[in-house]
C-alpha positions in Angstrom: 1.7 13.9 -16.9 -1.8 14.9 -17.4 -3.7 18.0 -17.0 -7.3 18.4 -15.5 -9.0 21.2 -15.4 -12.7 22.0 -14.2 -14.8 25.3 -15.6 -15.8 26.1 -11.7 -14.1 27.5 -9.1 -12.6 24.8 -7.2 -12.8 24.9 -3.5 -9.8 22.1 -3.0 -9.0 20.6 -5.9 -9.0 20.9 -9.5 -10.3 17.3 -9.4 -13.0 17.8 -7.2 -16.0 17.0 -9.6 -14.7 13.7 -10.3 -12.4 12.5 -6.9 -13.5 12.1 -3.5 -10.9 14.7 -1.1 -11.3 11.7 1.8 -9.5 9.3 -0.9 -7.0 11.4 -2.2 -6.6 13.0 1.8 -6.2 9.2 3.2 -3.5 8.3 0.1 -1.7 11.6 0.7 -1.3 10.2 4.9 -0.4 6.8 3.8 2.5 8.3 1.4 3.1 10.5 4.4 3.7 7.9 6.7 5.8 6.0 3.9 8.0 8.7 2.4 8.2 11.8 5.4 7.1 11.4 9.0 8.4 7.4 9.5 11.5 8.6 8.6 11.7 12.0 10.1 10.9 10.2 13.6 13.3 7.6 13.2 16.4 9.9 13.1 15.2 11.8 15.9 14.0 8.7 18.2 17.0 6.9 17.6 19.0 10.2 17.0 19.4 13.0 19.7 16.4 12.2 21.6 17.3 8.6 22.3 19.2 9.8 25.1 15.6 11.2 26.5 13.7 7.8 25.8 15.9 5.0 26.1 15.1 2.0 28.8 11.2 3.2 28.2 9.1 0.5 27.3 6.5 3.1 26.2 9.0 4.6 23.9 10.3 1.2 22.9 6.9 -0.4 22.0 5.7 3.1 20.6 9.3 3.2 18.2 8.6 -0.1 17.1 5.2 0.5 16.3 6.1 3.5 14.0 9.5 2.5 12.4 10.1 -1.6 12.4 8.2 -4.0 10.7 7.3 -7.2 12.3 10.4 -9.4 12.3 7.9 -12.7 11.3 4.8 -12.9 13.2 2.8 -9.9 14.5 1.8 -6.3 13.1 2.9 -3.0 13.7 1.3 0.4 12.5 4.5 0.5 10.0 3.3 -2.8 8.5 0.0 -0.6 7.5 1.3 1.2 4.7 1.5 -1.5 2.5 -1.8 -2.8 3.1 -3.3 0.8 3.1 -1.6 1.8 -0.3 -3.5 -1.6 -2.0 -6.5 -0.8 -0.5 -7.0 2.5 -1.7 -6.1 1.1 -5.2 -9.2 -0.9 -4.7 -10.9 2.0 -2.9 -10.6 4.1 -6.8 -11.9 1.3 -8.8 -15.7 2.2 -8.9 -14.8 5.8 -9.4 -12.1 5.6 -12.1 -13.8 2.3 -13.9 -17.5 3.2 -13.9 -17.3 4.7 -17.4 -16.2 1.2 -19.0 -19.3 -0.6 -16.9 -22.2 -1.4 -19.4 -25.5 0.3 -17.4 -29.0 2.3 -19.0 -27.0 5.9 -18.9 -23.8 3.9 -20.5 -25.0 0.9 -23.1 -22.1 0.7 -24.9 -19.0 1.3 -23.2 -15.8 1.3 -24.8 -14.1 -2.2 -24.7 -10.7 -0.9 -26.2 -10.7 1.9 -24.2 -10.9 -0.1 -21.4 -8.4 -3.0 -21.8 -6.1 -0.5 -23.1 -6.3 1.7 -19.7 -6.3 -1.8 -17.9 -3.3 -2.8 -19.6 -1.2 0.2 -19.5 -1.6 0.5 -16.1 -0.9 -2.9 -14.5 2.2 -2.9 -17.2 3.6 0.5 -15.7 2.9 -0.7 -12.2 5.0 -3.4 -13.2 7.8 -1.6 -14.9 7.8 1.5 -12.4 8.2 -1.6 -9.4 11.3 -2.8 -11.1 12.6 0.4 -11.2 11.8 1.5 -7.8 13.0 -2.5 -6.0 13.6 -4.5 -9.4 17.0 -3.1 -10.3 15.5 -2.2 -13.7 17.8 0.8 -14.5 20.9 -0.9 -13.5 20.9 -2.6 -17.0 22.2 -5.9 -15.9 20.6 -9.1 -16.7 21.4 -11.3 -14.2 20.6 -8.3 -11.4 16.5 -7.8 -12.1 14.2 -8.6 -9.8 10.7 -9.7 -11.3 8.6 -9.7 -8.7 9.7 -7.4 -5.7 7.9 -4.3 -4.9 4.9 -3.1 -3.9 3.5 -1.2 -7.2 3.8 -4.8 -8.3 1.1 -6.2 -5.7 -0.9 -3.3 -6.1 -0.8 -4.5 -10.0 -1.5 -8.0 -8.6 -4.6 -7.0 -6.6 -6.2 -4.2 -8.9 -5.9 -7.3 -11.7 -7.9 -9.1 -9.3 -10.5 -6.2 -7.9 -11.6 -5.1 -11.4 -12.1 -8.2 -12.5 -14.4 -8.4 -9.7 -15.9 -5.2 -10.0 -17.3 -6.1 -13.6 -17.7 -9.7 -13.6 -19.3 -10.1 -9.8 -22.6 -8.8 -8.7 -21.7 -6.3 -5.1 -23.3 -8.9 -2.8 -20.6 -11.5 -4.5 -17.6 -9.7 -4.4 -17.0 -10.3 -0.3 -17.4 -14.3 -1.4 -14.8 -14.2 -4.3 -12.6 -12.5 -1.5 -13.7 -15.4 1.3 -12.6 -17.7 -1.8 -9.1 -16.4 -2.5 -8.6 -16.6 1.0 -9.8 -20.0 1.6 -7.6 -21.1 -1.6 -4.5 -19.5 -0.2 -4.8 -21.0 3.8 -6.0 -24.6 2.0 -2.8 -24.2 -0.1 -0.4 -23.3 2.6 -2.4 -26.0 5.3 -2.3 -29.2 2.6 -0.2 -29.0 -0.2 3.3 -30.3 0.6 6.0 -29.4 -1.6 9.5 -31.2 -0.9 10.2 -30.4 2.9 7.9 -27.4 2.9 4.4 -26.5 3.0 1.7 -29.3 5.1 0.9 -26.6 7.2 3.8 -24.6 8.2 4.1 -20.7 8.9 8.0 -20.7 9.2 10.3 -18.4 7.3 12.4 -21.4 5.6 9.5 -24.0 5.5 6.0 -22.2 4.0 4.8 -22.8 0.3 4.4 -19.3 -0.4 8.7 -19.3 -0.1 9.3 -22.1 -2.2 7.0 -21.1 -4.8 9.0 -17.6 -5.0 12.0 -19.8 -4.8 11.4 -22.3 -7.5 9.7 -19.8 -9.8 11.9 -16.8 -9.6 15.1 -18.5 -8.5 17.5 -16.0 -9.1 15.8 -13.2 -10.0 13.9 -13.2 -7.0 14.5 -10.0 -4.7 17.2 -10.8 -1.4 19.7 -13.3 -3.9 23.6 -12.5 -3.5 25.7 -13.1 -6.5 29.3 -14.5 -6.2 32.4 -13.6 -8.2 33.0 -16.9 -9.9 28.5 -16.1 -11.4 27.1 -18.4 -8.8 24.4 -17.2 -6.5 22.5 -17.6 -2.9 19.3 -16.6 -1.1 19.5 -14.2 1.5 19.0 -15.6 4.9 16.9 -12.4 5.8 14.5 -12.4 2.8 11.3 -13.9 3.1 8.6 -11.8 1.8 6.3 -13.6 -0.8 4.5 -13.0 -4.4 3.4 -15.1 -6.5 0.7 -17.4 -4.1 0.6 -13.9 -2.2 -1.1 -12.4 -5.2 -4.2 -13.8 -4.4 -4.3 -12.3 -0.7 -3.5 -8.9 -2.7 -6.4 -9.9 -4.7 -8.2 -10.0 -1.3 -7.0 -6.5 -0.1 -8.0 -4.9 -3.2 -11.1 -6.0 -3.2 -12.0 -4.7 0.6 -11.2 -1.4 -0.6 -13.5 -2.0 -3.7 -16.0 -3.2 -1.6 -15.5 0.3 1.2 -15.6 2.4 -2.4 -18.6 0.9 -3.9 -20.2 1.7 0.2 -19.0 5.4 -0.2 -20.1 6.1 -3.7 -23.6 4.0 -4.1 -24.7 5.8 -0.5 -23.3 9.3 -1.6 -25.0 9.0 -4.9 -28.5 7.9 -3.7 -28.0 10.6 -1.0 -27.8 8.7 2.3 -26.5 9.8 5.7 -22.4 10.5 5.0 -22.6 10.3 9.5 -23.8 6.4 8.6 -21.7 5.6 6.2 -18.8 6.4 8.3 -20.1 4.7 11.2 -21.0 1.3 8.1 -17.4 1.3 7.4 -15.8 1.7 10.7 -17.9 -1.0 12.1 -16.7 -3.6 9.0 -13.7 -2.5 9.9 -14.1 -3.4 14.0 -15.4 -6.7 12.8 -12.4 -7.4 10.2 -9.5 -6.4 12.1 -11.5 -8.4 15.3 -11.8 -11.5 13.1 -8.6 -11.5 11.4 -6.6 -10.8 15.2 -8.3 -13.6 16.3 -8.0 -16.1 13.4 -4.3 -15.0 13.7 -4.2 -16.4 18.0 -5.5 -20.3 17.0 -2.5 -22.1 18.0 0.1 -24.0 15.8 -1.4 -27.7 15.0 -5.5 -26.7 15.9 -7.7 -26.7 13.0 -7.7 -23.2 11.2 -3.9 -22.2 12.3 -3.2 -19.3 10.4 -0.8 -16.6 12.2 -0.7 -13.0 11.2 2.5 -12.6 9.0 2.7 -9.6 6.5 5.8 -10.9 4.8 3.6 -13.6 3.3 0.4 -11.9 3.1 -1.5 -14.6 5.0 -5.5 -14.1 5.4 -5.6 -13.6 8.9 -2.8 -10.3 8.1 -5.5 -9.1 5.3 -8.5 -9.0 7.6 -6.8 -7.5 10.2 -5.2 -5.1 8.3 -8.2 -4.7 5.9 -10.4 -4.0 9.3 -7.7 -1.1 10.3 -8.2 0.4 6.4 -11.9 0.5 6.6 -11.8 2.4 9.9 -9.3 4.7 8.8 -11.4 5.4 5.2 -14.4 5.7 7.4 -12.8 8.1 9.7 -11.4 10.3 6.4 -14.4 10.3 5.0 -16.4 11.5 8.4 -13.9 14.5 8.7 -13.4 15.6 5.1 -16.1 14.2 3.0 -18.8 15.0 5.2 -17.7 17.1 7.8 -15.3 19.7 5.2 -12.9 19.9 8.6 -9.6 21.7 6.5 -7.5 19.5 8.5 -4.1 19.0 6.9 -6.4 19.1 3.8 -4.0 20.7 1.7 -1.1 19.1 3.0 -2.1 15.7 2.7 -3.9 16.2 -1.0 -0.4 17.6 -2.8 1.0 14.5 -1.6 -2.2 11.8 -2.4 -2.9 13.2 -5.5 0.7 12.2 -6.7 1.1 9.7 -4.7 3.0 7.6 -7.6 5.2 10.4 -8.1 6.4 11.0 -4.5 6.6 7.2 -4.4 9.2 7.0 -7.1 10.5 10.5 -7.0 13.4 9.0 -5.1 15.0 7.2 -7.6 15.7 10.0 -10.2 16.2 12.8 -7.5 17.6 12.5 -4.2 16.1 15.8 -2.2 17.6 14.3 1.0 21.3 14.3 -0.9 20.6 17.3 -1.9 19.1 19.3 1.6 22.4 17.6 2.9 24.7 18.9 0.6 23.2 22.3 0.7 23.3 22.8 4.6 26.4 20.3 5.1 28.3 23.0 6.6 25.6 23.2 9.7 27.2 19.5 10.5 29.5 20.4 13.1 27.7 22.9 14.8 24.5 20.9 15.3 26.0 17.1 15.7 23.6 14.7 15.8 20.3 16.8 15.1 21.7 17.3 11.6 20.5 14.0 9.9 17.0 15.0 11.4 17.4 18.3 9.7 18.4 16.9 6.8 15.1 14.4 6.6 12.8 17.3 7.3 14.5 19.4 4.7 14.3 16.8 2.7 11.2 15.9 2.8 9.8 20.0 2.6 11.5 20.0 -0.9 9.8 17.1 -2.1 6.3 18.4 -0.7 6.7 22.0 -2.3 7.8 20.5 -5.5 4.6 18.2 -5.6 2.6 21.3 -4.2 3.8 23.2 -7.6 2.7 20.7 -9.7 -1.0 21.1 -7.5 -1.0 24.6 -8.2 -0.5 24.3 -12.0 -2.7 21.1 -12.3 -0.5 18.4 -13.2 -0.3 15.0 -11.9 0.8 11.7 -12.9 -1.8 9.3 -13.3 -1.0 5.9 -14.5 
């Protein structure tokens, strides 16, 4: 844990002289969506008011939309939180990293300083993944998983975004993304590895999967073990690392690119009305290029289907293009309009947004709302698991709003 404090009278934030409220606002939703309201409308949408909704295809679509993830090919608005959560990574690059960039009001910047905060931070994304997917506190060998969760890709891509942040001019940085992109689809298309790759998408048959099979073999995240030691891949795990760093690489470095747009027109004092309107028409084009790119069909020239579980390009341009409209519209109603919408709310959860992440793991607040009001079970029925999400989830949010009030947060 750190403490910040600030000698003024904060409006919002202690933070608010160094952090942007529509970053931390736009985290906080993301985590929102992720560790509360996904869940909290699941139980009631396929709990006591399924009875009300069932045999709608509105309701149907709009459930899907909100609680599933794609099944292979496809996106829904659930498959956005990943996405969202590496972006913003990418988003706090130019703001947490300017003090290590060489310029006339910084000549010489702290090289130690910097590869230590570097360092320490990828390596805790890394450890905090393995606790949170990886098996890491189980203590058993054979049972880790190396390279499984999303703190991990976020680790990936940020590796990838500040590396581009110093070593790349601004103009360059949407090229070095292009690249990665071009390297993964030209990998993926062409190279042929045994009876996969040479073009194909398919769960069994892609690169991305055999690369994740052959280099993390059983460590990799979905294996069964037997009785007698040996072990076997799940026939329902498919989602890719290690070739899918470099699209995480790509989503990082969209939200460096949106951040570098918010900050370098903020600080030269341009329209904050036009730099909303800058980012939500990148955003039009991305998600309009990557949707398309996604349509060319199988065996045409530039076949690249949208599929989250491998990351492909035309996934992170479409779902880059719906993270630049959604920054853009964060930073329109909070950054330069002040609108107090959900401002609280949604800053006690962003500005912890690690902590909420992997609160979960060392303290079950669902367990515990459920244990406390168990004996409301039989006179409620079925709206009792809803009850017990929403509970849930309000003592999660008041114990991260304590930690607001007194000033601590956990910053990696």
């Amino acid at each position: 844990m750190s403490e910040h404090t600030s000698t003024s009278k904060p409006v919002v934030t202690p933070l608010q002289k160094t952090r942007v409220i529509s970053l931390d606002a736009l985290r906080g939703f993301d985590l929102f969506l992720l560790c509360g309201f996904t869940g909290i409308y699941g139980k009631l949408m396929y709990g006591p008011l399924s009875k009300f909704t069932e045999g709608s295809p509105f309701w149907k679509t709009l459930n899907h939309q909100i609680c599933e993830h794609s099944d292979w090919e496809g996106f829904t608005l659930h498959d956005l939180i990943m996405p969202l959560f590496i972006f913003m990574s990418g988003v706090t690059i130019c703001y947490s990293m300017a003090k290590y960039k060489k310029s006339s009001e910084n000549p010489n910047p702290s090289k130690f300083r910097f590869w230590f905060r570097l360092i320490r931070r990828i390596l805790l994304l890394w450890i905090f993944g393995m606790i949170a997917q990886g098996n890491l506190l189980n203590l058993k060998w054979e049972g880790l998983r190396l390279y499984s969760n999303t703190l991990q890709a976020i680790a990936a891509g940020y590796l990838f975004a500040v590396a581009c942040y110093f070593l790349v001019k601004k103009w360059g940085q949407a090229v070095v993304a292009i690249i990665l992109m071009v390297i993964f689809w030209g990998a993926m298309t062409w190279i042929k590895a045994g009876d996969c790759g040479s073009g194909s998408f398919d769960k069994w048959t892609n690169l991305a999967e055999w690369i994740d099979r052959t280099v993390l073999g059983r460590w990799m995240d979905g294996v069964s073990f037997i009785e007698d030691g040996s072990w076997t891949f799940s026939e329902n795990y498919h989602y890719t690392w290690i070739l899918s760093s470099l699209t995480f690489g790509v989503t990082a470095i969209s939200g460096l690119i949106g951040g570098e747009i918010i900050k370098s027109r903020t600080d030269a004092g341009k329209s904050g009305h036009l730099t909303a309107a800058i980012l939500i028409g990148i955003g039009a084009i991305c998600a309009a290029a990557g949707w398309y790119w996604g349509k060319i069909p199988q065996g045409t020239f530039g076949y690249c289907p949208l599929i989250k579980h491998i990351w492909t390009p035309s996934m992170v341009l479409y779902s880059s293009g719906l993270c630049y409209i959604l920054l853009g519209l964060f930073h329109e109603i909070y950054d330069v309009l002040h609108v107090p919408l959900l401002k609280t709310f949604l800053l006690v959860i962003g500005m912890n947004s690690i902590l909420i992440y992997m609160l979960p793991n060392f303290i079950d607040f669902y367990a515990i709302a459920g244990n406390i009001f168990r004996g409301l079970e039989h006179h409620i029925g079925e709206w009792f698991m809803p009850l017990r999400s929403i509970l849930g989830f309000t003592f999660t949010w008041l114990l991260l709003w304590t930690l607001y009030k007194h000033k601590k947060f956990l910053r990696l």
